[in-house]
N, C-alpha and C positions, 0 to 999 in steps of 0.2 A: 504494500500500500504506500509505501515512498516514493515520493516523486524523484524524478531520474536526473532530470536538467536543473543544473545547476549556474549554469553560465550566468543568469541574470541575477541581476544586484536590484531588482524592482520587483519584490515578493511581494503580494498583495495582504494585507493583515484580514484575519477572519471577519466575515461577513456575516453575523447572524440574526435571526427573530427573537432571538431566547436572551432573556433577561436574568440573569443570576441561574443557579441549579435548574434543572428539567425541573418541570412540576411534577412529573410521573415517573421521577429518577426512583423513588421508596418502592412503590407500589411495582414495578417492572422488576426490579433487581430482586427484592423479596422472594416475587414470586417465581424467577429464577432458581434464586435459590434453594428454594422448595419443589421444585419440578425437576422432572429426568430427562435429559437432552436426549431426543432418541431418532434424532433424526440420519437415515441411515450411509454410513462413510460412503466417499465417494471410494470407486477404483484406482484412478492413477494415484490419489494421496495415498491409499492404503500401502500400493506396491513402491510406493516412492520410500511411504514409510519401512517397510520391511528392508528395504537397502541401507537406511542410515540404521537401523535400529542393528543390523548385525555389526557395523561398524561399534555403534556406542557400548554393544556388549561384551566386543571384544578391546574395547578402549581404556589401558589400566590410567585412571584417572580423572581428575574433574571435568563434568561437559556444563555446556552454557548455551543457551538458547538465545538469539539474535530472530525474534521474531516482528514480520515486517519489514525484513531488513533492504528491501527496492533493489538496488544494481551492487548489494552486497560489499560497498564501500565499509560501511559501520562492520560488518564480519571479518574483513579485514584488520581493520583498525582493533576491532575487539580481541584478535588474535595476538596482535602483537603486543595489548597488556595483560594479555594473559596467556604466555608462552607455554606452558603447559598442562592446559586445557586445549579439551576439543570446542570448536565454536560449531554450532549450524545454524546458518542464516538461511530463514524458510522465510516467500514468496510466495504468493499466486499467480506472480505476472510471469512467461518465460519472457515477454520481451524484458524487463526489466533486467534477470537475472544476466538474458544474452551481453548485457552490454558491459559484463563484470570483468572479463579477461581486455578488453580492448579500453577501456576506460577507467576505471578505478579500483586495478588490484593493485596492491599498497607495495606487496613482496611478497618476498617467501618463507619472511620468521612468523611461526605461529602456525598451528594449526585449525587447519576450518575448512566447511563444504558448504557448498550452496544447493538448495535441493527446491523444487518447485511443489508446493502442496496448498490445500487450504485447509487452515488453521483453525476452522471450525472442527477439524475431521483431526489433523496432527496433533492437538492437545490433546484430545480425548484417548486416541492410540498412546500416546505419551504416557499420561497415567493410568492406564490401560495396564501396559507393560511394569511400572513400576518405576519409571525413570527416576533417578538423582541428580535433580539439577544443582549445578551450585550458584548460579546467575541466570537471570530470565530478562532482557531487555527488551522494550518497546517503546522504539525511538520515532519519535513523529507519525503513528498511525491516523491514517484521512480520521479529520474529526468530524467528519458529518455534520456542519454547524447549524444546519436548520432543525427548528424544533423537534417535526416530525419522523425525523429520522434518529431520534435519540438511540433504537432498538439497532441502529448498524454500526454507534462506537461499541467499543468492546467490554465495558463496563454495563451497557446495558443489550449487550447480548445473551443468547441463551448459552451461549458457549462460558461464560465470566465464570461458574464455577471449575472451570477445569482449571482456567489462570491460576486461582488460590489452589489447587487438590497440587498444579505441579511445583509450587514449593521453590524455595532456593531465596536468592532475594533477588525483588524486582525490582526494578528502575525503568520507569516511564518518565518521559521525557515528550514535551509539545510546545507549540507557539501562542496554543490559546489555553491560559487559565483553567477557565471554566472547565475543559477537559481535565485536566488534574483533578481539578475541585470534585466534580464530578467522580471520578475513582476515587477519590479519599473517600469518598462518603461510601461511593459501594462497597468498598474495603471496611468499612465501617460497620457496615449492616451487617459483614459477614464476622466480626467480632474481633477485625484488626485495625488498629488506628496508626492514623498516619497523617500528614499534612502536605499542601504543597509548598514549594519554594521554589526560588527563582535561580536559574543555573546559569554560571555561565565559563568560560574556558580559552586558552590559551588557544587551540584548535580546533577548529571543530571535527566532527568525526564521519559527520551524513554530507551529502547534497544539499540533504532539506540545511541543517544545520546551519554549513553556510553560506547558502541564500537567504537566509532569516536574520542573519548578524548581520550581513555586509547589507538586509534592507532596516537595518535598525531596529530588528523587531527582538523580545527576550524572549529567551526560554524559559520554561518552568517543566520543573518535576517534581516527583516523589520519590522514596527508596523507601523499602519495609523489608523484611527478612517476614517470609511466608510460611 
């Protein structure tokens, strides 16, 4: 869900109807979290997943999820602060992913793959299997800023409980607020508290990142240990 182009320095700042929290932020995520996602996995995720999954099985050491991660810049970057860790930067766009050898692969310190699925289907296999994450990022996912679509960010998705089942600590990271704010609170609901804050850094690590700086816009995140 990262946007890919980077080149411009004239990032538009969020656009939205919604004034402070979703009104229907309680009452969606609750009942999330009380229902059973049974919606059933696609094919290529499954078999996409069965590929990384004998990798992570046979991998002695910490893995890290990079999810969202657009043309697997941020997978990169995440690899080489965490040199021995495995990273998997998981997509649903392949054009996105295609544009990761020819454009913004960092090097070759660090380990990490890039693998195309959707994420409503790869968490669920995830904790499915039993993973051990030890970092979960989710760096600039499309915030859906109009009201109506509160149900396509990922906090008030019916997928939002697998986020919390796969554990490790997360860092979300966005250019509009209210999306933080928003997962603090569904984080909230589910019995974990957290807050947002405002981030910022010597480099950036996404596309999104730094096309957001270089248009003057801040970042904000959270971190929790899940």
């Amino acid at each position: 869900m990262n946007e890919s182009n980077s080149n411009s320095a004239n990032s538009r700042s969020i656009t939205t109807n919604q004034t402070g929290l979703n009104e229907k932020l309680d009452e969606i995520v609750l009942r999330h979290l009380k229902a059973e996602f049974k919606k059933p996995i696609s094919e290529h995720t499954q078999k996409a997943f069965d590929e990384v999954n004998e990798k992570v099985t046979s991998f002695d050491g910490n893995v890290i999820l990079d999810s969202c991660c657009g043309v697997g810049e941020s997978t990169a970057n995440l690899a080489k602060l965490h040199p021995k860790s495995l990273v998997i930067g998981i997509d649903k766009s392949a054009h996105r992913l295609q544009k990761h050898d020819v454009e913004y692969k960092q090097s070759e310190q660090g380990q990490y793959i890039l693998v195309r699925a959707d994420l409503n289907d790869f968490w669920r296999l995830a904790v499915a299997e039993k993973w051990e994450i030890t970092h979960h990022y989710l760096l600039y996912p499309n915030p859906w800023p109009k009201a109506k679509h509160l149900q396509r960010r990922w906090h008030g998705s019916a997928v939002f409980p697998y986020i919390i089942k796969l554990g490790g600590i997360l860092e979300l990271r966005s250019n509009w607020q209210t999306y933080v704010d928003e997962f603090a609170r569904a984080l909230e609901l589910s019995g974990h508290i957290t807050t947002a804050e405002s981030y910022q850094a010597q480099e950036a690590i996404t596309p999104f990142e730094r096309k957001y700086w270089a248009s003057g816009q801040k970042s904000h995140r959270l971190i929790i240990e899940l």
